[in-house]
C-alpha positions in Angstrom: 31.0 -2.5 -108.6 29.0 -1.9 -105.3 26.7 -4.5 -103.4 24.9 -4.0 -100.3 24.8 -6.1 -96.9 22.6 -7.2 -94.5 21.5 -9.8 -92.1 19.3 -12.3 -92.6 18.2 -14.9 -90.1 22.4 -15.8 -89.2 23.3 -15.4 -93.0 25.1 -12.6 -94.6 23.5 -11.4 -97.6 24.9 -9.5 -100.1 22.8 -7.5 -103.0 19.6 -8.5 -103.0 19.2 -12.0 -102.2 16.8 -12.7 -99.1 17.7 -16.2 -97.9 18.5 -17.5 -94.8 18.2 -21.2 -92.7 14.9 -22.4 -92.8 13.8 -20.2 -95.7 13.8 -20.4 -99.3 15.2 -18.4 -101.5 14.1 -15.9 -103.9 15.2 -18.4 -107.0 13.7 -20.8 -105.3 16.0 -23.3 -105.0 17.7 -23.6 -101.3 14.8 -25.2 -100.0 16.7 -28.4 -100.9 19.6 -27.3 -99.1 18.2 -25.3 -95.9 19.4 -27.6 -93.6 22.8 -26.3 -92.9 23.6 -23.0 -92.0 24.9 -21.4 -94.9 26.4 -17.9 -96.0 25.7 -16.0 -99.0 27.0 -13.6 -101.1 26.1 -12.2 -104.7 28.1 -10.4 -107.1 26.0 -7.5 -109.2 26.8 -7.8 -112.8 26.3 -5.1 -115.7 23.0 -6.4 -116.3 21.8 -6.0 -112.9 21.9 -2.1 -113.5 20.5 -1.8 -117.4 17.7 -3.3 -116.9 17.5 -6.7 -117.6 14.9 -8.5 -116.9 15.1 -11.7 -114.8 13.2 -14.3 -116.7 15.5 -14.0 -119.8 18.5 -16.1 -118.9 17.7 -19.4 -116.9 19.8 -20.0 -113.5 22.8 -22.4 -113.7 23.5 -23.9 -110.5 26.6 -25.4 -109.6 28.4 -27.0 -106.3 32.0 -27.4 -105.5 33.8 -29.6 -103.1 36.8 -30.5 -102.1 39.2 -33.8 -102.6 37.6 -37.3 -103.0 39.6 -40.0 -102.4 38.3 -43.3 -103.6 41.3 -45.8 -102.6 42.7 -47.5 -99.3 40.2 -47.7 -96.7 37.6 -45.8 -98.5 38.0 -49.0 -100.9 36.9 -50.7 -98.6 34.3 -49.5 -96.8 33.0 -48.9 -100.7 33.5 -53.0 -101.0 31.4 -53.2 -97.9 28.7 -51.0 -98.4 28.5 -50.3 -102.1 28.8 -47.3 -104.3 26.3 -45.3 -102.5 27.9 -45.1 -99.8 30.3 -41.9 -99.7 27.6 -39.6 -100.8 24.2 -41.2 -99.4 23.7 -38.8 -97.3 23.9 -36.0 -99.8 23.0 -37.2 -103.0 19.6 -36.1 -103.1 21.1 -32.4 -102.3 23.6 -33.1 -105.1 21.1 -34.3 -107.9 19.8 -30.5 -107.6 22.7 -28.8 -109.2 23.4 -28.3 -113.1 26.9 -29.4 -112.5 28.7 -31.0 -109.5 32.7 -30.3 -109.3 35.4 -31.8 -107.5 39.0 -32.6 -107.2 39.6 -36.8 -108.0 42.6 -37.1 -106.3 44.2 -40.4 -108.0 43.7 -42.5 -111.0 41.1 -45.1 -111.7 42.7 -48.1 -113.6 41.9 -51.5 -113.6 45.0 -53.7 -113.1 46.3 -51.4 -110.2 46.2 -53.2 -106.6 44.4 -51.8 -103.8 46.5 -49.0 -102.4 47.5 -49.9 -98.9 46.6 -47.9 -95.8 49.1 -45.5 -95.4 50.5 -45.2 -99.0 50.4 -42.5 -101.1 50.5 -44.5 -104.4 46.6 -44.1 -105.2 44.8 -46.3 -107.0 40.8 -45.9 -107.0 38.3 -49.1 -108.3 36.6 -49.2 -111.5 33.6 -48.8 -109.0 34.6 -45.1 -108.9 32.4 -44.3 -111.4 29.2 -45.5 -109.9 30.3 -43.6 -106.7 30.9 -40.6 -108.9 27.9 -40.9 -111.0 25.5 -42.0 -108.1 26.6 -38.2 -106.1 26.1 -36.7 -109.6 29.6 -35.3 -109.7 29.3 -33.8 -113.3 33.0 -32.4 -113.6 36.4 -33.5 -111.9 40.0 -31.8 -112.1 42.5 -34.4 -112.6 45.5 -31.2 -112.1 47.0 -33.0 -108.6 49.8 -34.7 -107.5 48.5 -38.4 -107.6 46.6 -38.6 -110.9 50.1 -39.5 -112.5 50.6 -42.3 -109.5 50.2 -45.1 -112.5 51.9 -43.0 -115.3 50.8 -41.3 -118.1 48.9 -44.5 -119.4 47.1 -44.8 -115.8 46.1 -40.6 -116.2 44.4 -41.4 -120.0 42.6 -44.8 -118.5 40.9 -42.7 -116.0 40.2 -39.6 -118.7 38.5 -42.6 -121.1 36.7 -43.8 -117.9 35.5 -40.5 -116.7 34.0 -39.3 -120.5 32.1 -43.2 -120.6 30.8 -42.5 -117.7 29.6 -39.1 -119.0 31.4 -37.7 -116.0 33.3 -34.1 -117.9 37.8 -34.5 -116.8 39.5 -31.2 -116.6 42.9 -30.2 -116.0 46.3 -31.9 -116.3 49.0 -32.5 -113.8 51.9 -31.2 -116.2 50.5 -29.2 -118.7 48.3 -25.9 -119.3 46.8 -25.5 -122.3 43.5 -25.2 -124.0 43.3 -28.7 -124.3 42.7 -29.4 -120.6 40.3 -26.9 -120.1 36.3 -27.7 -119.8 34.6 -25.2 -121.6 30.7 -25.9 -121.8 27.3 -23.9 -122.3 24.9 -24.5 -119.1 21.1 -22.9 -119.6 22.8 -19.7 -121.5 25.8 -19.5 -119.3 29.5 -20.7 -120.9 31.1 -22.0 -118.0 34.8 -22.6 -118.4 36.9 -24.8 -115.8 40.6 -24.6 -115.5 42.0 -26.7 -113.1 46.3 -26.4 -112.8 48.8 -28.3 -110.5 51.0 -25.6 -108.4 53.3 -27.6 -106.3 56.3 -27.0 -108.1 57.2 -23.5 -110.1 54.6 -23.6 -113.4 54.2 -21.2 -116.3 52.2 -18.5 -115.0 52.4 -16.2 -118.2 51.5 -19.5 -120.3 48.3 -19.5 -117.5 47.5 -15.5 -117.1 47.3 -16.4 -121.1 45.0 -18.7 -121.2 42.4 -17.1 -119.2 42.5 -13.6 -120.3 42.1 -14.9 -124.0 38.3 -15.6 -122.6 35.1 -13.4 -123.6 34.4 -11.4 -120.6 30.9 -12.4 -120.6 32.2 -16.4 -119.6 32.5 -17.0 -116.2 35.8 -18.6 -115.3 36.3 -21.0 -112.5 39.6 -22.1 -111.5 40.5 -24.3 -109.4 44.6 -24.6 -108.3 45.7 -27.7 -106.3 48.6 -25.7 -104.1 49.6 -24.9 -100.9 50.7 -26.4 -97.9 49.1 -29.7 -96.5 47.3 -29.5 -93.2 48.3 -25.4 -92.7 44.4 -23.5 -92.2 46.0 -20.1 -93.8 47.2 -19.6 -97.0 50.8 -18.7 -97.9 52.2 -16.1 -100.5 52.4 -17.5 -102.9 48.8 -18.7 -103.1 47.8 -15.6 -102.7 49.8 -13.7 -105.0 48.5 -16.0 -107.7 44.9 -16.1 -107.0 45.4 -12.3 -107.5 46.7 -13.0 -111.2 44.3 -15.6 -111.6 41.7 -12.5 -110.8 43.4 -9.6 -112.7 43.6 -11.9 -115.2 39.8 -12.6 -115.6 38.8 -15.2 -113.4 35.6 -15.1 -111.9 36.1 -17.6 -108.8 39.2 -19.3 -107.7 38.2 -22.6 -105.8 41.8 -24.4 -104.2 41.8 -27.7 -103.6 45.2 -30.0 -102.1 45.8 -28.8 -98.7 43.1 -31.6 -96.8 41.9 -28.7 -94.6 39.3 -25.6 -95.2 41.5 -22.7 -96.1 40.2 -18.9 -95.6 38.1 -17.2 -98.1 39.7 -14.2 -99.8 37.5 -11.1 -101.0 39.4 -9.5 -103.7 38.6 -7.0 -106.4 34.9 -7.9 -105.9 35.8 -11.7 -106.3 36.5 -14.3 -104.2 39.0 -16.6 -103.7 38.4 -20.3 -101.6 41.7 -20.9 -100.5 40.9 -24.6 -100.2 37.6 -26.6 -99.7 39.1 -29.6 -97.8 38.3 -32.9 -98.1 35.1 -34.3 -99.4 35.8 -37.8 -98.9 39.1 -39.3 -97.9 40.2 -41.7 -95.0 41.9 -38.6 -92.9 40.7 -39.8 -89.6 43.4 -38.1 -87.3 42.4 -34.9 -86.7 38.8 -33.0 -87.0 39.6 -30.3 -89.2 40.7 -33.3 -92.0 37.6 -34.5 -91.6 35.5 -31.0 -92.4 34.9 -29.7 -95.5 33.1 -26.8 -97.3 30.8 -27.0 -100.3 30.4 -23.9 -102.3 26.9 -23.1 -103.8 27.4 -21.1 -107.2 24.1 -19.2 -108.8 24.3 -17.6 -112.1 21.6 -15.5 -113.6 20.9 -12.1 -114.6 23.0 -10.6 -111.7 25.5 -12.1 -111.8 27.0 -14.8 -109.6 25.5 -15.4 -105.4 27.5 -17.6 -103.5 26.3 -20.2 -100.5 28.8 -21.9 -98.5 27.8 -25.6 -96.9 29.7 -26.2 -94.1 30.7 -30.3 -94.4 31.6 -33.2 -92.1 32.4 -36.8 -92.9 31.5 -39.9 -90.8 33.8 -42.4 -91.5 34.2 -41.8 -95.0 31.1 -40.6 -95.5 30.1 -36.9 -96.4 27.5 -35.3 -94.8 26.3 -31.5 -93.8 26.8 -29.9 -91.2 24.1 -30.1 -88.2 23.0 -26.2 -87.3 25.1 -25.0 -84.3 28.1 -26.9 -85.8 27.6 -25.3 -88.7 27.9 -22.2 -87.3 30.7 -22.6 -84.9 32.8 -23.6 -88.4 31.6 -20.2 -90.3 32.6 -18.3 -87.2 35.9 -19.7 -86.9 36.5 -19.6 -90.7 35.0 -15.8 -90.9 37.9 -15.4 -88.1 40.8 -16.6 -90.3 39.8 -14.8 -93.8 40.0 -11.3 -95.1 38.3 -8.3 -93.3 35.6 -7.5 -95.8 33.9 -10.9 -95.3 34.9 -11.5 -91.8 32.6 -8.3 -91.0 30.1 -9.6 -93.0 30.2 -13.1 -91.4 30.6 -11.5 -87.9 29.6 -7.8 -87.0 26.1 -8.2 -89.7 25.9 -4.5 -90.4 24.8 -3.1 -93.2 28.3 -2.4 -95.6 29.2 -1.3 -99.2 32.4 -1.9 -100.6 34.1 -1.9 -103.6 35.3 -5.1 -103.8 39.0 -3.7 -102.2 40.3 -5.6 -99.3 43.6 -6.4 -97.6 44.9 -9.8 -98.2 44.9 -11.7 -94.8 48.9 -12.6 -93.4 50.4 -14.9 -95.0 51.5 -18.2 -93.1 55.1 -18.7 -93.2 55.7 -21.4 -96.1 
């Protein structure tokens, strides 16, 4: 597979897509979202070379971001200023997508104290789900480290909580299996998330399984909590994984745990998003904790085109990026990821690869 680079206005485009800040694009959609610098990139798919016409699939649009935290102070400030606030600032943007994903890092059960400041026993409100619902977060992995903080009885309360909310639960923190995996049709497109917990040594071959028993034509997201908390680079083993994650079949691997934005990875004509960072969490003690990055997925005809959203949060609350911040994070990030996209991000000539690239070097674990 081959696709073709260029610059547009300060974004990287790859294939044909012609957006850029300010300007919207040629599905006609960004216009709701021009108002952060963004980066994008497209993957060509079969159909984009036999002829397929356009108009005979409908686009799917999806977003992913990182870790919401609903408990401790962000209780509060949620007490104080109702549901609305985490996401008011981006709902609107949020209510344009087909499906909104994210990592719910904790349980929501009703009997469970508010979790002091500083603890890591989490413990989110019933009023989770009207912050959830009101950002139109569609789909949440519950594969972390805290959803078990109230047992196995507080990790089914919040699944039973999630589905009567009509908000979609994916992902377990013990077990993979079919089970745990979303699998959904969006406008033509079956979507399928698998969301697994890599902190301690899993079952890769049970995993590598899993998603290679998939129709081709699916599009896979996965999205691994792992790594190392706080650390902006990868380490091995992420990476050797998020390349049997791709071998395997995976479309996108989207990494979620380490509370900072990770590099992105171009491999194999895929990418890999180390980590998004946090969404919305009460990590006031440094600036990159409080900086995120949302990741614009468009399906159609083509394939898949990619728009990152460079994110900040304002005391709990999420917001984007203003311009020249934006792209003082996408230069810095372009910095610390693999060389394909780094050139794209940076130098803005025009560039045709393969989809090969040289992993970036590993931080010591």
């Amino acid at each position: 597979m081959k696709t073709l680079l260029w610059w547009v206005c300060g974004v990287v485009v790859i294939s044909i897509i012609t957006t850029g800040v300010g300007m919207m694009s040629i599905a006609g959609f960004v216009n709701d979202h021009s108002d952060s610098t963004s980066l994008t990139v497209a993957q060509e798919s079969a159909s984009a070379s036999t002829g397929v016409q356009e108009n005979q699939q409908p686009n799917t649009h999806i977003f992913a971001m990182g870790d919401i935290m609903l408990g401790r102070y962000v209780e509060t400030l949620i007490e104080k200023n109702g549901p609305g606030y985490p996401f008011e600032d981006v709902r609107d943007m949020l209510r344009g997508y087909d499906m909104v994903i994210a990592n719910l890092e904790g349980p929501v059960v009703d009997d469970a104290p508010q979790t002091p400041n500083g603890s890591l026993q989490f413990s989110f409100p019933t009023t989770a789900m009207d912050v959830l619902t009101s950002a139109h977060v569609t789909h949440v992995s519950l594969a972390n480290n805290h959803t078990l903080n109230y047992g196995r009885n507080g990790y089914e309360e919040t699944v039973e909580r999630l589905k009567n909310a009509g908000i979609a639960p994916y992902g377990d923190p013990s077990e993979i299996d079919e089970a745990h995996v979303y699998r959904g049709n969006t406008a033509g497109h079956e979507i399928i998330l698998i969301g697994f917990l890599d902190l301690q040594k899993i079952d890769t071959s049970k995993l590598i399984e899993l998603i290679s028993s998939y129709p081709e034509e699916s599009f896979v997201i996965a999205t691994p909590h792992w790594g190392s908390e706080y650390s902006l680079q990868s380490n091995a083993s992420q990476q050797n994984l998020a390349h049997e994650l791709i071998d395997a079949g995976t479309d996108v691997v989207i990494g979620h745990h380490p509370h900072v934005v990770q590099e992105i990875e171009l491999y194999n004509g895929k990418f890999i998003f180390y980590s998004l960072g946090n969404a919305v969490f009460d990590q006031y003690f440094s600036e990159e904790t409080q900086k995120g990055l949302g990741v614009e997925i468009l399906l159609n005809n083509r394939g898949a085109e990619y728009t990152l959203h460079p994110l900040t949060s304002e005391r709990s609350q999420l917001q984007l990026m203003a311009d020249d911040d934006a792209r003082a994070f996408l230069k810095g990030l372009s910095r610390r990821s693999t060389k394909a996209p780094q050139d794209q991000i940076i130098a803005g000539t025009v560039v045709q690869t393969d989809g090969d690239s040289t992993p970036a070097k590993a931080s010591t674990p």
